[in-house]
N, C-alpha and C positions, 0 to 999 in steps of 0.2 A: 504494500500500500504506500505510494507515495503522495503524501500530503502535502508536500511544498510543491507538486505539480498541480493536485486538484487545487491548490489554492490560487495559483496565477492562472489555471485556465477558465477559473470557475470564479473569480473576486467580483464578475459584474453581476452574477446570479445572488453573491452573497450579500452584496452592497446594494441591488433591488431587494431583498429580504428585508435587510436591515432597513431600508427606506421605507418601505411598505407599512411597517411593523412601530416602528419607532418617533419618525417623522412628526412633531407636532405636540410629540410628550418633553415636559420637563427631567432633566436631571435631576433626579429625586437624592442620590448618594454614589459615590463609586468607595469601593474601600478594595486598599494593596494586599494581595493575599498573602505573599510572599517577597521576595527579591526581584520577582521576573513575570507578574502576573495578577491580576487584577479584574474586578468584576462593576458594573455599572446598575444600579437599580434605576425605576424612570416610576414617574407621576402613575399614568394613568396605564400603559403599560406593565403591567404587574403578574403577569402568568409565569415569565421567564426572567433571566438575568442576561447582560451584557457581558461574554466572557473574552477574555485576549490574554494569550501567552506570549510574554518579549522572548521567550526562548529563543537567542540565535535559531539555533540549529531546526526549529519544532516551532515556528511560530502558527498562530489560531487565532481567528475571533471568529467567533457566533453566538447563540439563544443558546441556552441550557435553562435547567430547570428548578425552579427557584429554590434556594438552602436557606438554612438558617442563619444569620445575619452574625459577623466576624468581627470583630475588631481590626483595628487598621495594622499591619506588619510592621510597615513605617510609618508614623505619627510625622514627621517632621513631609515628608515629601506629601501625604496623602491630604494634609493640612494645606500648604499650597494649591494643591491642584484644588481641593474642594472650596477654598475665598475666590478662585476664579468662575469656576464652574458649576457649582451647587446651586438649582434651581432655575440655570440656564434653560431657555426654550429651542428644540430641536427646531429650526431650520430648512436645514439640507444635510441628507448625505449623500455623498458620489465622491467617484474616484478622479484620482489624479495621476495623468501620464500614461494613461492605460498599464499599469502597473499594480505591483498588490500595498497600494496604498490608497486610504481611505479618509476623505476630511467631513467633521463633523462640522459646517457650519452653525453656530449658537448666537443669541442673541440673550444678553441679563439684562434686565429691567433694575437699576441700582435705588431708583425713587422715581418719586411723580417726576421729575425734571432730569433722569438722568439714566441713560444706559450705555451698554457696552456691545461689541459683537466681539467673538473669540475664532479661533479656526483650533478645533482638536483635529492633530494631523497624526495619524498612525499606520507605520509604518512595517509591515509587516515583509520585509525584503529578507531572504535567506541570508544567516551571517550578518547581516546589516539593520535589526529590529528597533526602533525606535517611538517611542510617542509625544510626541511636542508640540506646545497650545501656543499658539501664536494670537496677536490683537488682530485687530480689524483689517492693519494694512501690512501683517508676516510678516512682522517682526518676533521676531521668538520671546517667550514670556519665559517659559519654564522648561525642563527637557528629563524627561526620565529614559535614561537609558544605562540599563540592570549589565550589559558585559556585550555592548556595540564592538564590532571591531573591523576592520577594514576600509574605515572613515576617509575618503577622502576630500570631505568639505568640511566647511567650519560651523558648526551650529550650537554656537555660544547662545548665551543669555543675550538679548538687546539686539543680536546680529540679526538680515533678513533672511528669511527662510529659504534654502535652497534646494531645488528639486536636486534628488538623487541620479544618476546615470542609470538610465533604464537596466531592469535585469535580464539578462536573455533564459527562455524558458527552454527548459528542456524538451527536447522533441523526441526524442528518443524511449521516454515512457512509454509501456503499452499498458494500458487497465484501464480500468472503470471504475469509478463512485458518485456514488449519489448524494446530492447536498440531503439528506436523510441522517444516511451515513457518516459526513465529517461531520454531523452537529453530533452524531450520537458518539463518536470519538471523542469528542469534545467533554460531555459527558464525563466519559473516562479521566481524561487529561484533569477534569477540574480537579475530580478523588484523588491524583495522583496529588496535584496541588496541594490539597488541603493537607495530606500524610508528609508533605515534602517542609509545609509550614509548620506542622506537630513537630518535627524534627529538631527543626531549627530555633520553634519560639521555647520550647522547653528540651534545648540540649542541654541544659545546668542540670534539671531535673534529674533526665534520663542517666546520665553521666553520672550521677549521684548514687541512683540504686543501683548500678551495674556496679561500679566499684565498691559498695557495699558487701555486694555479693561476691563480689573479685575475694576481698576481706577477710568475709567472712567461712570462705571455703578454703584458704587458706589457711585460715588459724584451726577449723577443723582439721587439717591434715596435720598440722603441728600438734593438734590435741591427741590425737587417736596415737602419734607416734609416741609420744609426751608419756603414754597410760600404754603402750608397749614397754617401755625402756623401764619403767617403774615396775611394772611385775614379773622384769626380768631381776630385779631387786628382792623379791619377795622371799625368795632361796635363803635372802640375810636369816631368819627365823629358824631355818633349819639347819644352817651354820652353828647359829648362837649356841642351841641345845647341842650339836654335836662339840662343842668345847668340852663340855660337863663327861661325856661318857667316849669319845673315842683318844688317841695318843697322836703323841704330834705328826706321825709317821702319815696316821692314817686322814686328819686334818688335813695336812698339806696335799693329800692328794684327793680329797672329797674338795676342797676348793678349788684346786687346780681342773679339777673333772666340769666345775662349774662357773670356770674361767671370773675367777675371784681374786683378787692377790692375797697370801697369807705370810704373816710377817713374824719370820723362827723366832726373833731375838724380842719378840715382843709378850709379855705377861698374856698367859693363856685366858685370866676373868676378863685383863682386856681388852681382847678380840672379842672372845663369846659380848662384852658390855657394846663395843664398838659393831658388831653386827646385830645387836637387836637395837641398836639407835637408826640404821640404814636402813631396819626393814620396816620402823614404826614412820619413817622418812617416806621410803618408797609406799607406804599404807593411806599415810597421809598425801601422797602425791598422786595416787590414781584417786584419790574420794573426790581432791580438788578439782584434777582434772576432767573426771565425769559429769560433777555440777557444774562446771567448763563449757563443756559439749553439750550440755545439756539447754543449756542458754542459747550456746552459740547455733547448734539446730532450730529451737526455735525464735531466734532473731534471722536465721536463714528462711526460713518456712515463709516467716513475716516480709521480709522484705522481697522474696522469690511474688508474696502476691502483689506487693506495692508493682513489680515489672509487672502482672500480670493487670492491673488496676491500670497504669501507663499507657496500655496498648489498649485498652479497652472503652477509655475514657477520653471523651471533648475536651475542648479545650477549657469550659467550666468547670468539667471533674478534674485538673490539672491543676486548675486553678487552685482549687482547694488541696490537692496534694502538695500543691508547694507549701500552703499555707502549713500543713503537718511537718512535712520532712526539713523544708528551707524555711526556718524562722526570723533568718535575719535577711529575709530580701524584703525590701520596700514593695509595698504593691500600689498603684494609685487608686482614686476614689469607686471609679467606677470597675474595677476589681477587688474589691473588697466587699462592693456588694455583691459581687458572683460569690465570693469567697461565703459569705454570711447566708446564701442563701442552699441551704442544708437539704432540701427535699429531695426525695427518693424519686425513682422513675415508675411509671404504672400501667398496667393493661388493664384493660375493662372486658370481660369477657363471662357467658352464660350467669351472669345475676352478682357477679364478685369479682372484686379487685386482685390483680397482682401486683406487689410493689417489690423492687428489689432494688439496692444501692451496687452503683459502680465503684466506691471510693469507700474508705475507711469511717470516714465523716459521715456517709451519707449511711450506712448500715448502721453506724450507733446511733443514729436520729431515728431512723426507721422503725428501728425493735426499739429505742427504748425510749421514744415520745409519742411515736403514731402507733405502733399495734397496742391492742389491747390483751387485756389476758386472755382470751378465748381464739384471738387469732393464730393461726398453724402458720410455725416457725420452719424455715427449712437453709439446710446448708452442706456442705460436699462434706462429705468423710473419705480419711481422716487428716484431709488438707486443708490452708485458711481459702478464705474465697467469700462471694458474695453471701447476702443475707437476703433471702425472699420472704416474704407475707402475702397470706390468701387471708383477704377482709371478706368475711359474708359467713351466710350460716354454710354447714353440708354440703364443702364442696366435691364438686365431682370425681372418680378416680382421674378423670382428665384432666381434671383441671389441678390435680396434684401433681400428676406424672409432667404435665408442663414447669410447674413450679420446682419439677426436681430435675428436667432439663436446661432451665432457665441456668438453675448451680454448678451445672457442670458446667454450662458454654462459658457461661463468664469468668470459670476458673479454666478455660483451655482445658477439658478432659471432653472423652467421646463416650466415658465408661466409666462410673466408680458408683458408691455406694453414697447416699442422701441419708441422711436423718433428719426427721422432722419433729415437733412437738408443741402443743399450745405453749403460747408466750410467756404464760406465767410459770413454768420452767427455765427458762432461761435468764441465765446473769452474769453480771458482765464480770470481763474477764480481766488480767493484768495489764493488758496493749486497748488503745481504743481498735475497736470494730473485733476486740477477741471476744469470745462471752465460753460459757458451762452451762451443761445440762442437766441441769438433774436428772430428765427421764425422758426414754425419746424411742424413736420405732425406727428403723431402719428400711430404707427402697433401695432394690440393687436396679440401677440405671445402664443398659445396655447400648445404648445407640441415641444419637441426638437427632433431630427431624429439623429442615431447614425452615420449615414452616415456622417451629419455634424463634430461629435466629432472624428472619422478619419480623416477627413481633419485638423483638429485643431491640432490634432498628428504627424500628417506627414508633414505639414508646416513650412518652413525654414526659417531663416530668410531674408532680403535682402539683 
């Protein structure tokens, strides 16, 4: 599939599209997804979004279909562009050079006595991706360009706008596609976007629990070896007594057997004293070490689910994980209220609710402000992972077997065992989002159904 061919042979089919479509509506918003990509909402046009990728190599614009509203990637560049162009009136659009570039003529109304006209010029040339808002008479205002290269004109800030040197298209393609098809690409491209922006706006994060984990399975290995080497100590004991009842002949060679050093010229009480000090040493150095291990497992366990929460969760459940793990990072206003706002996700299905948390935060809010006692608790055994609740009376065997697939998917298993229990068994545990059961029934869960992981997608929160 070559895309940068359907895009030059196909740019006047997509810029009547966009003309069609667009033409007449206000710029409602645009917000930066990333480094290299960017989406457009409009006034009255509202079914779809404006998408465009500066990807050198990969550039796109078309209609995709509407998501849930982002925060800006860069706050400094998306600010600009939005004082010029936020609530602008579409115009015109058509191309320029018969090439694959695209100008948005805009007109803003600033007051009763005063407006402006802009030119959004985008530039969607192989290698050469650009997008730059020019005034009335192209002069360049602004220029966002994420990794342009093979520039050979000048298009500073203040300087006039200069048409590109036409690109020659390739002729030598053979295929077909359908403008169906690149928008449904498009589609794709954006999900890659968004996973390419998770990466990036929370690489502290990510970076955080991986080397955690790095850590922590390292000092395990140090542990397990730590609690070897100590009970190869434990022999000290049966040293000690063989002082008392064997002769030095036969000493020297039951140590020797047990690759011990045994010291001739040393007081026989003490050796036998000096090896029951090493074996109460080494007794005491596997107890340490196992409640060692024992921690360090389950701070492993714990932070294996924070990865699994990580990959799971938007960028609002992120949010709040930083808010757990990263305490000393500044958040601004309007993340703090994503941060404070704790609600669980829910399905509505056959007369009863499903609720289950993505994050840590959002499962100890869940069980232990919103269910009630009589609501059925559910959670993976015998791994950490999400928290489900079915609200309603008598629910169905299916609508429990969903709530014990729900626990698997979100802890990344295809297979384990579920235990469930009214809520007034459970309590909380050492770590937020741990809890104990008093008393609980167990489901062995065989297979997930994708049916299930649609509803997981499509569930909102409350």
């Amino acid at each position: 599939m070559n895309l940068d061919f359907f895009l030059k042979t196909n740019i006047q089919n997509i810029c009547n599209d966009l003309k069609t479509k667009l033409v007449s509506n206000h710029i409602a918003n645009l917000t930066f997804i990333n480094k290299d990509s960017l989406y457009f909402n409009f006034s009255f046009y509202r079914q779809e979004l404006l998408f465009i990728n500066l990807t050198n190599n990969n550039p796109f614009i078309g209609l995709i279909k509407k998501e849930k509203s982002l925060s800006n990637f860069n706050k400094d560049i998306a600010f600009q562009f939005r004082h010029f162009i936020k609530d602008s009136y579409i115009n015109d659009i058509r191309l320029l050079n018969d090439d694959a570039i695209l100008i948005f003529d805009l007109f803003k109304k600033i007051d009763e006595f005063d407006h402006r006209q802009f030119h959004l010029i985008i530039e969607l040339i192989f290698n050469k991706t650009n997008l730059i808002l020019c005034d009335e008479n192209f002069n360049i205002i602004l220029v966002f360009k994420p990794s342009s290269i093979l520039q050979k004109r000048d298009i500073s800030i203040g300087k006039p706008y200069q048409i590109p040197d036409k690109y020659i298209k390739n002729i030598d393609f053979k295929g077909n596609l359908t403008l169906k098809e690149y928008y449904a690409y498009g589609e794709k491209l954006f999900q890659e976007k968004l996973m390419s922006r998770k990466e990036e706006k929370f690489k502290k994060l990510h970076q955080f629990i991986l080397n955690k984990i790095k850590l922590l399975k390292r000092k395990k290995i140090i542990l397990n070896q730590e609690i070897v080497d100590a009970k190869k100590d434990l022999i000290y004991e049966e040293l000690g007594n063989a002082c008392y009842y064997y002769n030095q002949n036969e000493l020297e060679q039951l140590f020797l057997e047990n690759n011990k050093q045994f010291k001739k010229d040393e007081d026989i009480k003490l050796i036998a004293s000096s090896c029951f000090k090493k074996y109460k040493k080494a007794k005491s150095k596997i107890a340490n070490s196992e409640k060692q291990l024992n921690i360090c497992n389950d701070d492993l366990q714990y932070f294996s689910n924070m990865l699994i929460q990580y990959e799971n969760g938007d960028e609002d459940d992120l949010l709040q994980l930083e808010s757990l793990l990263l305490p000393e990072k500044v958040f601004n206003k309007n993340e703090k209220q994503i941060i404070k706002k704790t609600t669980p996700y829910q399905i509505k299905m056959e007369g009863c609710t499903i609720l289950f948390g993505k994050n840590n935060i959002q499962n100890d809010y869940l069980t232990f402000h919103v269910a009630k006692d009589d609501d059925l608790f559910f959670h993976i055994h015998p791994y950490s992972g999400a928290h489900v609740i079915i609200k309603g009376n008598n629910p169905s065997d299916n609508l429990i077997n969903i709530a014990c697939q729900i626990c698997l998917i979100l802890s990344k298993k295809t297979a384990s065992d579920v235990i469930f229990a009214k809520k007034k068994y459970v309590k909380k545990g050492h770590k937020l989002g741990q809890v104990i059961l008093k008393k609980y029934q167990t489901l062995k869960i065989n297979n997930v159904d994708d049916s299930v992981k649609e509803l997981i997608f499509k569930a909102n929160k409350i």
